[in-house]
Backbone bond lengths (Angstrom), bond angles and torsions (degrees), N, CA, C in turn:
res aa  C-N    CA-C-N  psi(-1)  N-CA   C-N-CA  omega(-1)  CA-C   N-CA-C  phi
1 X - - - 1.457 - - 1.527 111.21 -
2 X 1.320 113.88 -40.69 1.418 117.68 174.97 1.028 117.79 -54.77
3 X 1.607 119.93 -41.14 1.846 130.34 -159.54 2.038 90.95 -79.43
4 X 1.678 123.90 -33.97 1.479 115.48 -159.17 2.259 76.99 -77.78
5 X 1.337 115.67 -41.42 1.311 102.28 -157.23 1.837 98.40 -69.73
6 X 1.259 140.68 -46.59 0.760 110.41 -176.26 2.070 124.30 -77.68
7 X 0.965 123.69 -6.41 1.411 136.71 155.78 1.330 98.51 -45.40
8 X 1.486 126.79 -61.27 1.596 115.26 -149.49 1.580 93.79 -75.73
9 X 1.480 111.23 -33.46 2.050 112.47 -160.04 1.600 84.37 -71.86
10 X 1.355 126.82 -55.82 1.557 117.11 -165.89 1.988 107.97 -58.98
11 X 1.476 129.06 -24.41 1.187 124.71 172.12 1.474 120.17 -82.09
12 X 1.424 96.84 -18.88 1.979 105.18 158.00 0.866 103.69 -66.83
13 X 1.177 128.65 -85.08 1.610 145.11 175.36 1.839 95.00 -9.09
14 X 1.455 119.74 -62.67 1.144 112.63 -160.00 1.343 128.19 -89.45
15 X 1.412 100.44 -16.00 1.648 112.48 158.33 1.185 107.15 -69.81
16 X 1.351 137.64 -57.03 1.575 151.47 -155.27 2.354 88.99 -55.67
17 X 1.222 107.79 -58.38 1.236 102.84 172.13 1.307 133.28 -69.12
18 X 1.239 116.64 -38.80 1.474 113.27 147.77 1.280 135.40 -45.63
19 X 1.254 113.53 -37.45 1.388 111.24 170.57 1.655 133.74 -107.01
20 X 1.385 108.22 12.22 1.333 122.10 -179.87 1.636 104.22 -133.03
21 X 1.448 96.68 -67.36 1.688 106.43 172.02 1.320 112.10 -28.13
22 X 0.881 110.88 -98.86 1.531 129.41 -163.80 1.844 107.91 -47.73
23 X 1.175 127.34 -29.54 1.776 136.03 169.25 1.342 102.99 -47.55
24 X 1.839 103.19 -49.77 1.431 116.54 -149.86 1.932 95.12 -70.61
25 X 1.518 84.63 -78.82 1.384 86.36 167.28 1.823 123.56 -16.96
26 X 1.328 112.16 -73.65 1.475 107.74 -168.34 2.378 106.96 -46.13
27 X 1.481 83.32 -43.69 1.520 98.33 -161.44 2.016 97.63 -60.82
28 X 1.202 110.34 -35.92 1.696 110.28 172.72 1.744 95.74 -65.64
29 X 1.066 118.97 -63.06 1.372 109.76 -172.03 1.456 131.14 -59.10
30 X 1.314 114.96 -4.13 1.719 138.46 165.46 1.562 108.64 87.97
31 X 1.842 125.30 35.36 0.921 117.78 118.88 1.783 140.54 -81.75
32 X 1.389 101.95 113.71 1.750 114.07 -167.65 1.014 102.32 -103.18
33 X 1.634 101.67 161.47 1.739 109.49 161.69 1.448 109.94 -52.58
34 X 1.084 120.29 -58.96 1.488 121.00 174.62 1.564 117.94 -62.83
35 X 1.095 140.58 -9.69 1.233 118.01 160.24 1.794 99.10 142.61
36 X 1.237 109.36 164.31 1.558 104.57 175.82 1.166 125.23 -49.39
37 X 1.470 112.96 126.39 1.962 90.45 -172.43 1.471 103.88 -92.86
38 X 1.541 94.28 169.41 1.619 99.96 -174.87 1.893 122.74 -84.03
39 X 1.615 97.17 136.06 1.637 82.67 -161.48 1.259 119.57 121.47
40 X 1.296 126.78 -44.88 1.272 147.58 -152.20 1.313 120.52 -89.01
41 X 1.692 149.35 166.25 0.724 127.22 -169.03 1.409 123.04 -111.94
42 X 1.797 90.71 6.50 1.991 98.77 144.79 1.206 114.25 -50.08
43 X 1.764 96.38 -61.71 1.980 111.19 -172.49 1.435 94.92 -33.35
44 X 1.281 139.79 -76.38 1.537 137.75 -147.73 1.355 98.79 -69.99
45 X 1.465 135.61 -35.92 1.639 107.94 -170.78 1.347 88.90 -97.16
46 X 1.634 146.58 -15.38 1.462 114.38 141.96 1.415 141.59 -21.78
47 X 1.413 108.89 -52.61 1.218 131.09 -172.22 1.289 100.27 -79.64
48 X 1.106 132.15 -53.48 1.807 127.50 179.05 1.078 115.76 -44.79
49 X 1.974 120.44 -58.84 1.041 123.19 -175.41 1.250 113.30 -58.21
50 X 1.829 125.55 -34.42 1.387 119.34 173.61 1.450 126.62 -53.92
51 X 1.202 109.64 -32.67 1.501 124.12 -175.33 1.509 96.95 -82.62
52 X 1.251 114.76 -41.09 1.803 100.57 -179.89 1.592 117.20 -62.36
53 X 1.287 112.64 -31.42 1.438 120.86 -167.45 1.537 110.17 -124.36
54 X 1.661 102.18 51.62 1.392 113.59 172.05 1.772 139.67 49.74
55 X 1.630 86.31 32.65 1.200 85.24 -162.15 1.791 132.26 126.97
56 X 0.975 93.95 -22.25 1.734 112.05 -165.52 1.166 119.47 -158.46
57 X 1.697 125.57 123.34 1.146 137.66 156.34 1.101 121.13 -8.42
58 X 1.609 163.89 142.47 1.270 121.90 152.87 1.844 99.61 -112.14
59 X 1.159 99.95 168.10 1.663 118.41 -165.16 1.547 95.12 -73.57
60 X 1.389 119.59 109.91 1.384 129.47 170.26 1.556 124.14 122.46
61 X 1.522 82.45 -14.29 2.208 90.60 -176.29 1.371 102.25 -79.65
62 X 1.514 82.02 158.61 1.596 87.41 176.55 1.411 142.27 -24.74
63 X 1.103 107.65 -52.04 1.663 137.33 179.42 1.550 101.16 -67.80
64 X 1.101 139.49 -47.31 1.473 143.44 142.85 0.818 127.65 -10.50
65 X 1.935 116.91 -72.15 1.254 122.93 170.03 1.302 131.38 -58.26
66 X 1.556 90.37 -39.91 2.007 103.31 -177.53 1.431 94.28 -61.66
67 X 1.501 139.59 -60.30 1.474 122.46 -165.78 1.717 108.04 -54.46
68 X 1.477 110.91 -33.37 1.524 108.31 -169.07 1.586 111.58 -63.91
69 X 1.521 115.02 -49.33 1.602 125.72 159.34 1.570 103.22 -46.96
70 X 1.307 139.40 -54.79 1.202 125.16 -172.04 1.294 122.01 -83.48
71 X 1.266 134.24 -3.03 1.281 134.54 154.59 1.507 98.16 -97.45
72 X 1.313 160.57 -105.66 1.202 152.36 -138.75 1.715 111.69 -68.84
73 X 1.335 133.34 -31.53 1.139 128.01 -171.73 1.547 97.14 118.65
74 X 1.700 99.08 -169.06 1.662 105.20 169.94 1.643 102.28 -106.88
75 X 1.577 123.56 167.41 1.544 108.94 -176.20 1.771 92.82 -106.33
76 X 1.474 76.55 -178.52 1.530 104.83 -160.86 1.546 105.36 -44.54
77 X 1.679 113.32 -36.78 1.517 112.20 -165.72 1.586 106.18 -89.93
78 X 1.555 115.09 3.74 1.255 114.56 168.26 0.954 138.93 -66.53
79 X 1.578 88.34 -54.44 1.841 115.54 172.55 1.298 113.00 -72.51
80 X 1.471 119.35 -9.92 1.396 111.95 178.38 1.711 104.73 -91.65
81 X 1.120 95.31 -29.63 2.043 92.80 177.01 1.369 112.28 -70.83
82 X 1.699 120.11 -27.02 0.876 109.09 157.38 1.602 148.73 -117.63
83 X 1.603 107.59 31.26 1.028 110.80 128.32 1.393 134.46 -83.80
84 X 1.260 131.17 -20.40 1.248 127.84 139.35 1.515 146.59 -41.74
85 X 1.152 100.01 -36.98 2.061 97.25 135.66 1.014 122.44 -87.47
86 X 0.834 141.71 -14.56 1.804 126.32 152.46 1.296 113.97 -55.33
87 X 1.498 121.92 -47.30 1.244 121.68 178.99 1.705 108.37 -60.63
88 X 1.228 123.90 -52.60 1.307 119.47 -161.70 1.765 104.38 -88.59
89 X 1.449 107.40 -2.01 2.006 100.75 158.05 1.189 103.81 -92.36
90 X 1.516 129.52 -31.61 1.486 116.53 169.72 1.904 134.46 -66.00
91 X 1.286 74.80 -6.65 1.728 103.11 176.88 1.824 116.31 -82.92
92 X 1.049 87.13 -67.29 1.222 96.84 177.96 1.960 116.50 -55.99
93 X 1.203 86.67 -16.74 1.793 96.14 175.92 1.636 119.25 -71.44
């Protein structure tokens, strides 16, 4: 009974961060719904990655993804993988 109760608190636990955590996070770090803010320390690894890759973002780098999570969120199969490690570190506890 203990091992199903702590499984379900560690997949709270891991949804609860997936879906709040991690928004918050990006949105302090100046990925927004609206776009990188200026200043921020998106802006600077924006700017790096531009200078690394001649100029331009490229479609898939890091800096890519983080704006895509910070304007849309994470999707459904995200938050489920990671409440699913939460569940199975709260398990193993």
């Amino acid at each position: 009974m203990v091992g199903i109760l702590a499984t379900a608190l560690g997949a709270g636990i891991g949804f609860g961060v997936a879906a709040v955590g991690v928004p918050v996070i990006l949105g302090a770090a100046g990925f927004t719904a609206t776009g990188i803010a200026a200043g921020s320390v998106a802006a600077k690894m924006m700017s790096a990655a531009a200078v690394a890759n001649g100029g331009g973002v490229a479609a898939g780098s890091a800096v890519a993804v983080l704006q895509s999570v910070g304007a849309a969120g994470l999707s459904a199969a995200t938050q489920s993988g990671i409440a699913a490690a939460g569940a199975a570190l709260f398990a193993l506890i």
